[in-house]
C-alpha positions as CSV (number, residue, x, y, z in Angstrom):
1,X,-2.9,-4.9,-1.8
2,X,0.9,-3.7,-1.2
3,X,4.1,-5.1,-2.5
4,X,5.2,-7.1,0.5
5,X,8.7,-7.1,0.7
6,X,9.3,-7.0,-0.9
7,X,10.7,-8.8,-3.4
8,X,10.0,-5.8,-5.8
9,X,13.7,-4.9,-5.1
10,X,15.0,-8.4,-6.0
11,X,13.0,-8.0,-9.3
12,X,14.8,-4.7,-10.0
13,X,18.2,-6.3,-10.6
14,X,16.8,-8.7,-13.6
15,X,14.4,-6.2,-15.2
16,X,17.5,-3.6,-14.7
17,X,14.6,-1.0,-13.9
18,X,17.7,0.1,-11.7
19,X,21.4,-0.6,-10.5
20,X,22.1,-1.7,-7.3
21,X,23.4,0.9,-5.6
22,X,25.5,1.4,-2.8
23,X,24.5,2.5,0.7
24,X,25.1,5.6,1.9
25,X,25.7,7.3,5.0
26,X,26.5,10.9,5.8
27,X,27.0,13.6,8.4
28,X,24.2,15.5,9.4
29,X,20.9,16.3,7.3
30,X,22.7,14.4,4.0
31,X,22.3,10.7,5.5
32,X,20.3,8.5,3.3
33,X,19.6,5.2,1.9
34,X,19.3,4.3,-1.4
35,X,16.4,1.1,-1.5
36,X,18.2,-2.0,-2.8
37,X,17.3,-5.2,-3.8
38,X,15.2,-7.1,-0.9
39,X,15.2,-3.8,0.9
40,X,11.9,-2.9,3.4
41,X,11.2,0.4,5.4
42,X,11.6,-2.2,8.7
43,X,15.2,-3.6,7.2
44,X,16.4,-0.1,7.1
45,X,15.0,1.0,9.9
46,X,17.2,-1.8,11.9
47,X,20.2,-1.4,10.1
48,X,20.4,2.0,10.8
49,X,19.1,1.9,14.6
50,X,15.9,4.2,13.6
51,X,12.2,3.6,13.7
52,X,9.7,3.0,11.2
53,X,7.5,5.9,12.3
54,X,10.2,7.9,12.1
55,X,11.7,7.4,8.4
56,X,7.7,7.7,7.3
57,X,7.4,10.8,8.9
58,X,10.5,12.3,7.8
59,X,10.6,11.0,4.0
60,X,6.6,11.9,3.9
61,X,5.5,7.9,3.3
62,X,2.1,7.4,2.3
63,X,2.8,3.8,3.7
64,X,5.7,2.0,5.6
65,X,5.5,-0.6,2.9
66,X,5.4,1.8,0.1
67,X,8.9,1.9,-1.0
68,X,10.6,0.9,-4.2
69,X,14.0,0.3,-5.7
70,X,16.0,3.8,-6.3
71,X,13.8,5.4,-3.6
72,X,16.0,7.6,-1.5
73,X,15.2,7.3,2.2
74,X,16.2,10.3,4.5
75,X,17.6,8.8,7.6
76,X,17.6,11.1,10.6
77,X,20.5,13.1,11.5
78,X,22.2,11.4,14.4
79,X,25.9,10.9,15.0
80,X,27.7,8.4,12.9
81,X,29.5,6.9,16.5
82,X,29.7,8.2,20.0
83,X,32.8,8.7,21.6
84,X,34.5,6.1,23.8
85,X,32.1,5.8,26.9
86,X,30.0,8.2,25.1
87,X,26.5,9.1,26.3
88,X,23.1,9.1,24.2
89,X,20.0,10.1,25.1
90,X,16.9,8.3,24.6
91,X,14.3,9.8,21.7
92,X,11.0,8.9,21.5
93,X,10.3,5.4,19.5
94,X,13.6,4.1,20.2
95,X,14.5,0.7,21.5
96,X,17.4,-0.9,22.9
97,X,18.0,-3.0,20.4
98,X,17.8,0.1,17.4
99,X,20.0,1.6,20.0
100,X,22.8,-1.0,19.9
101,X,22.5,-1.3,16.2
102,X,23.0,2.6,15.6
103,X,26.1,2.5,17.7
104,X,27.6,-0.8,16.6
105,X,27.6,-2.2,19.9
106,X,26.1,-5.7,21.2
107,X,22.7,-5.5,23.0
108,X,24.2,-7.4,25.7
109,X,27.5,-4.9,26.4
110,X,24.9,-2.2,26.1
111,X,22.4,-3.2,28.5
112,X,25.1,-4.4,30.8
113,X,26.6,-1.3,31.1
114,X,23.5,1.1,31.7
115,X,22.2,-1.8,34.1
116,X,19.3,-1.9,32.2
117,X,17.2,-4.7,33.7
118,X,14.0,-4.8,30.9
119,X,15.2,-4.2,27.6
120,X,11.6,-3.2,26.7
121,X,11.7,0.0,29.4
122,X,13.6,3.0,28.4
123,X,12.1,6.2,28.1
124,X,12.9,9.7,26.5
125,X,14.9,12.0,28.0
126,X,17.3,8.8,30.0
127,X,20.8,8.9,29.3
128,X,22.7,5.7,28.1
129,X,26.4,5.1,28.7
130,X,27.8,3.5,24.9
131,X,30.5,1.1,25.8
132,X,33.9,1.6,23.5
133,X,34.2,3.2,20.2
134,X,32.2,1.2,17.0
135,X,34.1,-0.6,14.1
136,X,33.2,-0.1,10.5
137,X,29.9,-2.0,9.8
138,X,30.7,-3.9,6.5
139,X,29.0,-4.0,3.4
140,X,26.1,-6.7,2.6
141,X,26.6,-9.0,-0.1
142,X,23.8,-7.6,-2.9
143,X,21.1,-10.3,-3.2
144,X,20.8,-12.5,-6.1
145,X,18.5,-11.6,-8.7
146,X,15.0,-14.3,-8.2
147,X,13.1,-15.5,-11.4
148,X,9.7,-17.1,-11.1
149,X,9.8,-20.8,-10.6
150,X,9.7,-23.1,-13.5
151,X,6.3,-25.2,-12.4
152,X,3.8,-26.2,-14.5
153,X,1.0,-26.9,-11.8
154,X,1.1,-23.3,-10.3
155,X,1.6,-22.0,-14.4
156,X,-2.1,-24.0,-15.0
157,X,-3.8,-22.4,-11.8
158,X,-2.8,-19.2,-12.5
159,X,-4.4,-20.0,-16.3
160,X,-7.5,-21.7,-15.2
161,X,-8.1,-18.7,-12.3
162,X,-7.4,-16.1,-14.6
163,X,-9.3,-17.3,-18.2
164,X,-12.5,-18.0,-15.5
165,X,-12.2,-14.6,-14.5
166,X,-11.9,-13.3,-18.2
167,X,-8.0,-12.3,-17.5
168,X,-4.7,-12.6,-19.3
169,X,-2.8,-15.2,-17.3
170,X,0.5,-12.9,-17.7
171,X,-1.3,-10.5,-16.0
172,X,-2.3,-12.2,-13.2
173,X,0.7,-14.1,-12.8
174,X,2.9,-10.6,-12.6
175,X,1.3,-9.5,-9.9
176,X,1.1,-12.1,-7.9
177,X,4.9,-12.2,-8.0
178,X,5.7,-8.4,-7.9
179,X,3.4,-8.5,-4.4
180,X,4.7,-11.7,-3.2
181,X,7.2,-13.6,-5.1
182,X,4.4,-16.5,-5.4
183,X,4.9,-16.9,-1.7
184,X,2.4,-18.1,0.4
185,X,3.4,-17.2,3.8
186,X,3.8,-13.5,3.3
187,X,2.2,-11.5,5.5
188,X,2.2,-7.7,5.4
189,X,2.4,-5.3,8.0
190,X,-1.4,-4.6,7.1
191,X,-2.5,-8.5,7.1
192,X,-2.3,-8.7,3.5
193,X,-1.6,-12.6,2.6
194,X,-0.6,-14.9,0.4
195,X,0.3,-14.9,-3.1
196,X,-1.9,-12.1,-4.4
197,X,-1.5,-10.4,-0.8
198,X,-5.2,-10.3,-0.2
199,X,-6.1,-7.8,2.7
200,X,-8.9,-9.3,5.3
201,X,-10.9,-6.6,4.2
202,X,-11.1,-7.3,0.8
203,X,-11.3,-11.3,1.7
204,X,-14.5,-10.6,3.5
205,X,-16.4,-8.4,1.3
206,X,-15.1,-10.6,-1.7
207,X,-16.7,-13.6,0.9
208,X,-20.0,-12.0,1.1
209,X,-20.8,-10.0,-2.0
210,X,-19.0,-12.1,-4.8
211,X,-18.9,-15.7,-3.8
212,X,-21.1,-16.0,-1.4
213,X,-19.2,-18.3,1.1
214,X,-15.9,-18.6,2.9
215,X,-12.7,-19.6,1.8
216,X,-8.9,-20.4,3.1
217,X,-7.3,-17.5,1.4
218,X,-5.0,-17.3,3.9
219,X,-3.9,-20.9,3.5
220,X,-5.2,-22.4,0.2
221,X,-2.4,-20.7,-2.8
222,X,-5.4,-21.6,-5.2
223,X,-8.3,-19.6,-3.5
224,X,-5.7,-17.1,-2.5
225,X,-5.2,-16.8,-6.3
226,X,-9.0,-17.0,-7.3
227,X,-9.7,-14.0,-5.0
228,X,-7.0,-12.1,-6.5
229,X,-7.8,-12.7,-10.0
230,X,-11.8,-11.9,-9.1
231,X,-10.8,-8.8,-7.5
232,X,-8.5,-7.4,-10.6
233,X,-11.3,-8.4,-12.9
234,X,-13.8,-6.4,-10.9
235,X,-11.2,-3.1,-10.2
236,X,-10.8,-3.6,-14.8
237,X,-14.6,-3.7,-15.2
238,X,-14.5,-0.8,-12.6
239,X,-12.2,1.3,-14.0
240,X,-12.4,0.1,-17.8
241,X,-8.5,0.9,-18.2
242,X,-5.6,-2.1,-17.6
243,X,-2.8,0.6,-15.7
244,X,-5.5,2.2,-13.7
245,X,-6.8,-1.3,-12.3
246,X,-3.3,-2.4,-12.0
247,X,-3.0,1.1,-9.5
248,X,-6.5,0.3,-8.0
249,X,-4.7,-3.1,-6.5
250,X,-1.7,-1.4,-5.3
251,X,-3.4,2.3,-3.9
252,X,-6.6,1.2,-3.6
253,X,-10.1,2.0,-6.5
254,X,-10.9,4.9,-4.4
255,X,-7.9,6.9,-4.8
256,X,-7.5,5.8,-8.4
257,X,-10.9,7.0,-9.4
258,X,-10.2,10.3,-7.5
259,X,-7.6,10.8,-9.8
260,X,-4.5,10.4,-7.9
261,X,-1.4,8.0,-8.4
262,X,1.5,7.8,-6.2
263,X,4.7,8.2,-7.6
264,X,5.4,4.6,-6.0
265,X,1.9,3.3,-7.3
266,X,3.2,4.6,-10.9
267,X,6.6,2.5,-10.1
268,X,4.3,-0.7,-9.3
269,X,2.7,-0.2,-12.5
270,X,5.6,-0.1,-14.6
271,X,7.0,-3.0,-12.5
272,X,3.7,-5.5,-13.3
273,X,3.8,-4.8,-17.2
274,X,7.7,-5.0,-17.2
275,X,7.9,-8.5,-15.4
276,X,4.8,-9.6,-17.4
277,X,6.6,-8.5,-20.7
278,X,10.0,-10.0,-19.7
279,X,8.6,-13.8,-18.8
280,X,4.4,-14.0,-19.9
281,X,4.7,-11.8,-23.0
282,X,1.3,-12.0,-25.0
Protein backbone atom coordinates (compact mmCIF):
# COMPACT_ATOMS: atom_id res chain seq x y z
CA UNK A 1 0.00 0.00 0.00
CA UNK A 2 1.46 3.73 -0.48
CA UNK A 3 -0.02 7.05 0.40
CA UNK A 4 -1.39 8.04 -3.02
CA UNK A 5 -1.26 11.48 -3.39
CA UNK A 6 -1.42 12.20 -1.77
CA UNK A 7 -3.59 13.74 0.32
CA UNK A 8 -1.08 13.10 3.25
CA UNK A 9 0.10 16.77 2.54
CA UNK A 10 -3.53 18.22 2.74
CA UNK A 11 -3.83 16.34 6.11
CA UNK A 12 -0.66 18.10 7.36
CA UNK A 13 -2.15 21.57 7.53
CA UNK A 14 -5.16 20.38 10.02
CA UNK A 15 -3.03 18.02 12.15
CA UNK A 16 -0.28 20.95 12.04
CA UNK A 17 2.29 18.00 11.89
CA UNK A 18 3.90 20.87 9.80
CA UNK A 19 3.54 24.53 8.32
CA UNK A 20 3.15 25.18 4.91
CA UNK A 21 6.02 26.27 3.69
CA UNK A 22 7.16 28.19 0.95
CA UNK A 23 8.79 27.02 -2.27
CA UNK A 24 12.11 27.51 -2.91
CA UNK A 25 14.40 27.88 -5.64
CA UNK A 26 18.08 28.49 -5.74
CA UNK A 27 21.21 28.76 -7.85
CA UNK A 28 23.21 25.92 -8.34
CA UNK A 29 23.45 22.74 -5.95
CA UNK A 30 21.01 24.74 -3.24
CA UNK A 31 17.72 24.35 -5.31
CA UNK A 32 14.99 22.48 -3.51
CA UNK A 33 11.52 21.98 -2.72
CA UNK A 34 10.02 21.89 0.43
CA UNK A 35 6.72 19.03 0.00
CA UNK A 36 3.53 21.06 0.65
CA UNK A 37 0.12 20.27 1.05
CA UNK A 38 -1.24 18.12 -2.10
CA UNK A 39 2.35 17.92 -3.23
CA UNK A 40 3.52 14.43 -5.40
CA UNK A 41 7.11 13.61 -6.67
CA UNK A 42 5.20 13.92 -10.39
CA UNK A 43 3.70 17.64 -9.33
CA UNK A 44 7.15 18.65 -8.63
CA UNK A 45 8.69 17.16 -11.09
CA UNK A 46 6.34 19.32 -13.74
CA UNK A 47 6.55 22.38 -12.01
CA UNK A 48 10.06 22.48 -12.11
CA UNK A 49 10.59 20.96 -15.77
CA UNK A 50 12.54 17.73 -14.18
CA UNK A 51 11.81 14.08 -14.28
CA UNK A 52 10.67 11.73 -11.79
CA UNK A 53 13.60 9.42 -12.26
CA UNK A 54 15.71 12.06 -11.76
CA UNK A 55 14.54 13.73 -8.38
CA UNK A 56 14.52 9.72 -7.03
CA UNK A 57 17.81 9.26 -8.00
CA UNK A 58 19.25 12.43 -6.82
CA UNK A 59 17.23 12.71 -3.25
CA UNK A 60 17.98 8.66 -2.89
CA UNK A 61 13.91 7.74 -2.99
CA UNK A 62 13.10 4.39 -1.93
CA UNK A 63 9.79 5.12 -4.03
CA UNK A 64 8.53 8.00 -6.37
CA UNK A 65 5.42 8.02 -4.14
CA UNK A 66 7.32 7.98 -1.00
CA UNK A 67 7.34 11.54 -0.02
CA UNK A 68 5.75 13.40 2.89
CA UNK A 69 5.08 16.93 4.08
CA UNK A 70 8.51 18.87 5.20
CA UNK A 71 10.49 16.50 3.04
CA UNK A 72 13.08 18.49 1.20
CA UNK A 73 13.45 17.50 -2.44
CA UNK A 74 16.81 18.33 -4.18
CA UNK A 75 16.03 19.64 -7.52
CA UNK A 76 18.85 19.37 -10.09
CA UNK A 77 21.06 22.14 -10.71
CA UNK A 78 20.06 23.81 -13.97
CA UNK A 79 19.75 27.49 -14.74
CA UNK A 80 17.01 29.43 -13.26
CA UNK A 81 16.21 31.08 -17.18
CA UNK A 82 18.13 31.12 -20.32
CA UNK A 83 19.12 34.08 -21.93
CA UNK A 84 16.98 35.80 -24.73
CA UNK A 85 17.21 33.18 -27.63
CA UNK A 86 19.14 31.15 -25.38
CA UNK A 87 20.07 27.54 -26.23
CA UNK A 88 19.57 24.29 -24.06
CA UNK A 89 20.61 21.09 -24.57
CA UNK A 90 18.62 18.05 -24.24
CA UNK A 91 19.49 15.54 -21.10
CA UNK A 92 18.40 12.31 -20.90
CA UNK A 93 14.65 11.79 -19.58
CA UNK A 94 13.61 15.15 -20.60
CA UNK A 95 10.55 16.03 -22.54
CA UNK A 96 9.34 18.92 -24.40
CA UNK A 97 6.80 19.70 -22.37
CA UNK A 98 9.31 19.59 -18.78
CA UNK A 99 11.31 21.63 -21.15
CA UNK A 100 8.87 24.49 -21.68
CA UNK A 101 7.92 24.41 -18.08
CA UNK A 102 11.63 24.76 -16.78
CA UNK A 103 12.03 27.80 -18.98
CA UNK A 104 8.60 29.38 -18.60
CA UNK A 105 7.87 29.33 -22.12
CA UNK A 106 4.63 27.86 -23.97
CA UNK A 107 5.01 24.36 -25.50
CA UNK A 108 3.74 25.73 -28.64
CA UNK A 109 6.39 28.92 -28.94
CA UNK A 110 8.94 26.26 -28.10
CA UNK A 111 8.25 23.70 -30.55
CA UNK A 112 7.61 26.36 -33.13
CA UNK A 113 10.76 27.71 -32.88
CA UNK A 114 13.10 24.56 -32.92
CA UNK A 115 10.68 23.23 -35.76
CA UNK A 116 10.15 20.35 -33.77
CA UNK A 117 7.61 18.32 -35.66
CA UNK A 118 6.82 15.31 -32.75
CA UNK A 119 6.85 16.58 -29.48
CA UNK A 120 7.57 13.04 -28.27
CA UNK A 121 11.15 12.88 -30.32
CA UNK A 122 13.98 14.73 -28.82
CA UNK A 123 17.09 13.21 -27.94
CA UNK A 124 20.20 13.92 -25.69
CA UNK A 125 22.81 15.83 -26.84
CA UNK A 126 20.16 18.22 -29.52
CA UNK A 127 20.27 21.68 -28.93
CA UNK A 128 17.01 23.75 -28.50
CA UNK A 129 16.59 27.45 -29.28
CA UNK A 130 14.42 29.12 -25.95
CA UNK A 131 12.28 31.81 -27.43
CA UNK A 132 12.48 35.26 -25.21
CA UNK A 133 13.44 35.68 -21.63
CA UNK A 134 10.82 33.93 -18.80
CA UNK A 135 8.63 36.06 -16.39
CA UNK A 136 8.44 35.33 -12.70
CA UNK A 137 6.31 32.11 -12.21
CA UNK A 138 3.82 33.15 -9.43
CA UNK A 139 3.08 31.56 -6.29
CA UNK A 140 0.23 28.81 -5.92
CA UNK A 141 -2.54 29.54 -3.64
CA UNK A 142 -1.76 26.79 -0.51
CA UNK A 143 -4.64 24.22 -0.64
CA UNK A 144 -7.27 24.09 1.77
CA UNK A 145 -6.97 21.94 4.60
CA UNK A 146 -9.68 18.51 3.76
CA UNK A 147 -11.56 16.77 6.74
CA UNK A 148 -13.20 13.41 6.36
CA UNK A 149 -16.68 13.60 5.18
CA UNK A 150 -19.54 13.68 7.58
CA UNK A 151 -21.51 10.34 6.27
CA UNK A 152 -22.95 7.91 8.19
CA UNK A 153 -23.31 5.00 5.51
CA UNK A 154 -19.41 4.93 4.73
CA UNK A 155 -18.94 5.60 8.95
CA UNK A 156 -21.10 2.03 9.41
CA UNK A 157 -19.03 0.15 6.64
CA UNK A 158 -16.00 1.05 7.80
CA UNK A 159 -17.55 -0.35 11.53
CA UNK A 160 -19.07 -3.38 10.20
CA UNK A 161 -15.70 -4.23 7.96
CA UNK A 162 -13.52 -3.57 10.65
CA UNK A 163 -15.42 -5.19 14.03
CA UNK A 164 -15.73 -8.49 11.41
CA UNK A 165 -12.24 -8.38 11.07
CA UNK A 166 -11.56 -7.97 14.93
CA UNK A 167 -10.31 -4.14 14.26
CA UNK A 168 -10.83 -0.74 15.85
CA UNK A 169 -12.96 1.14 13.35
CA UNK A 170 -10.64 4.47 13.94
CA UNK A 171 -8.06 2.49 12.78
CA UNK A 172 -9.23 1.41 9.79
CA UNK A 173 -10.86 4.37 8.97
CA UNK A 174 -7.31 6.49 9.28
CA UNK A 175 -5.81 4.73 6.95
CA UNK A 176 -7.98 4.54 4.44
CA UNK A 177 -7.96 8.29 4.44
CA UNK A 178 -4.17 8.99 4.98
CA UNK A 179 -3.77 6.52 1.60
CA UNK A 180 -6.64 7.91 -0.25
CA UNK A 181 -8.74 10.52 1.17
CA UNK A 182 -11.75 7.84 1.04
CA UNK A 183 -11.47 8.10 -2.67
CA UNK A 184 -12.31 5.53 -4.85
CA UNK A 185 -10.81 6.33 -8.04
CA UNK A 186 -7.26 6.71 -6.85
CA UNK A 187 -4.92 4.95 -8.66
CA UNK A 188 -1.22 4.85 -7.78
CA UNK A 189 1.68 4.84 -9.91
CA UNK A 190 2.03 1.06 -8.69
CA UNK A 191 -1.81 0.06 -9.43
CA UNK A 192 -2.67 0.41 -5.88
CA UNK A 193 -6.70 1.29 -5.83
CA UNK A 194 -9.33 2.45 -4.13
CA UNK A 195 -9.87 3.54 -0.70
CA UNK A 196 -7.45 1.38 1.22
CA UNK A 197 -5.12 1.55 -2.07
CA UNK A 198 -5.10 -2.16 -2.43
CA UNK A 199 -2.12 -3.33 -4.78
CA UNK A 200 -3.17 -6.20 -7.54
CA UNK A 201 -0.85 -8.27 -5.90
CA UNK A 202 -2.16 -8.21 -2.62
CA UNK A 203 -5.89 -8.32 -4.22
CA UNK A 204 -4.98 -11.66 -5.74
CA UNK A 205 -3.32 -13.51 -3.11
CA UNK A 206 -6.03 -12.01 -0.67
CA UNK A 207 -8.57 -13.69 -3.62
CA UNK A 208 -7.02 -17.00 -3.45
CA UNK A 209 -5.73 -17.70 0.06
CA UNK A 210 -8.24 -15.72 2.32
CA UNK A 211 -11.55 -15.51 0.68
CA UNK A 212 -11.52 -17.87 -1.65
CA UNK A 213 -13.26 -16.03 -4.63
CA UNK A 214 -13.02 -12.77 -6.55
CA UNK A 215 -14.07 -9.53 -5.82
CA UNK A 216 -14.49 -5.76 -7.38
CA UNK A 217 -11.96 -4.15 -5.25
CA UNK A 218 -11.20 -2.05 -7.82
CA UNK A 219 -14.70 -0.76 -8.12
CA UNK A 220 -16.85 -1.85 -5.09
CA UNK A 221 -15.61 1.03 -1.96
CA UNK A 222 -17.12 -1.87 0.37
CA UNK A 223 -14.95 -4.82 -0.88
CA UNK A 224 -12.20 -2.42 -1.49
CA UNK A 225 -12.53 -1.69 2.32
CA UNK A 226 -13.06 -5.50 3.38
CA UNK A 227 -9.74 -6.39 1.73
CA UNK A 228 -8.07 -3.68 3.45
CA UNK A 229 -9.31 -4.28 6.82
CA UNK A 230 -8.51 -8.34 6.31
CA UNK A 231 -5.14 -7.52 5.19
CA UNK A 232 -4.27 -5.08 8.37
CA UNK A 233 -5.80 -7.71 10.58
CA UNK A 234 -3.54 -10.42 9.14
CA UNK A 235 -0.07 -7.90 9.00
CA UNK A 236 -1.43 -7.24 13.30
CA UNK A 237 -1.72 -11.00 13.90
CA UNK A 238 1.65 -11.15 11.88
CA UNK A 239 3.52 -8.86 13.56
CA UNK A 240 1.63 -8.79 17.06
CA UNK A 241 2.52 -4.95 17.47
CA UNK A 242 -0.24 -1.97 16.19
CA UNK A 243 2.86 0.64 14.72
CA UNK A 244 4.66 -2.25 13.14
CA UNK A 245 1.48 -3.45 11.17
CA UNK A 246 0.55 0.02 10.48
CA UNK A 247 4.53 0.12 8.68
CA UNK A 248 3.84 -3.40 7.25
CA UNK A 249 0.88 -1.63 5.02
CA UNK A 250 2.82 1.28 4.06
CA UNK A 251 6.74 -0.64 3.40
CA UNK A 252 5.57 -3.76 3.04
CA UNK A 253 5.62 -7.14 6.24
CA UNK A 254 8.90 -8.10 4.72
CA UNK A 255 10.89 -5.23 5.40
CA UNK A 256 9.10 -4.58 8.71
CA UNK A 257 10.01 -7.94 10.06
CA UNK A 258 13.66 -7.44 8.81
CA UNK A 259 13.84 -4.73 10.97
CA UNK A 260 13.84 -1.74 8.89
CA UNK A 261 11.52 1.44 8.84
CA UNK A 262 11.84 4.29 6.47
CA UNK A 263 12.09 7.50 7.82
CA UNK A 264 8.90 8.22 5.51
CA UNK A 265 7.26 4.86 6.76
CA UNK A 266 7.94 6.29 10.44
CA UNK A 267 6.11 9.70 9.17
CA UNK A 268 3.07 7.39 7.82
CA UNK A 269 2.92 5.96 11.15
CA UNK A 270 2.71 9.03 13.06
CA UNK A 271 0.28 10.40 10.40
CA UNK A 272 -2.40 7.21 10.93
CA UNK A 273 -2.43 7.45 14.81
CA UNK A 274 -2.51 11.39 14.65
CA UNK A 275 -5.60 11.61 12.19
CA UNK A 276 -7.13 8.55 14.13
CA UNK A 277 -6.61 10.57 17.44
CA UNK A 278 -7.78 13.93 16.03
CA UNK A 279 -11.41 12.58 14.52
CA UNK A 280 -11.99 8.42 15.74
CA UNK A 281 -10.37 8.84 19.18
CA UNK A 282 -11.03 5.58 21.33
Amino acid sequence: MRISWRLVAALVATLAAVSPAATQRASGDDQKHQVENGDNLWKIAEKYGANVDELVKLNNLTSPDLILPGQVIQLPARPDSPPPGGEYAVQPGDTLSQIAVRFDVSLQKLRDANQVANIDLIVPGQRLKIPGAPAPLASAPPEPARHPPQDPQLEAMFTELGSAEGLEPGLLKAIAWIESGWQQHVVSPAGAVGFMQVTPFTAGWLEASVFGEQLNEDVSVYDNVKMGASYLRILLAATGDEEKAIASYYQGPGTTMSGKMYEETKRYVELVRAVRQRYWPK
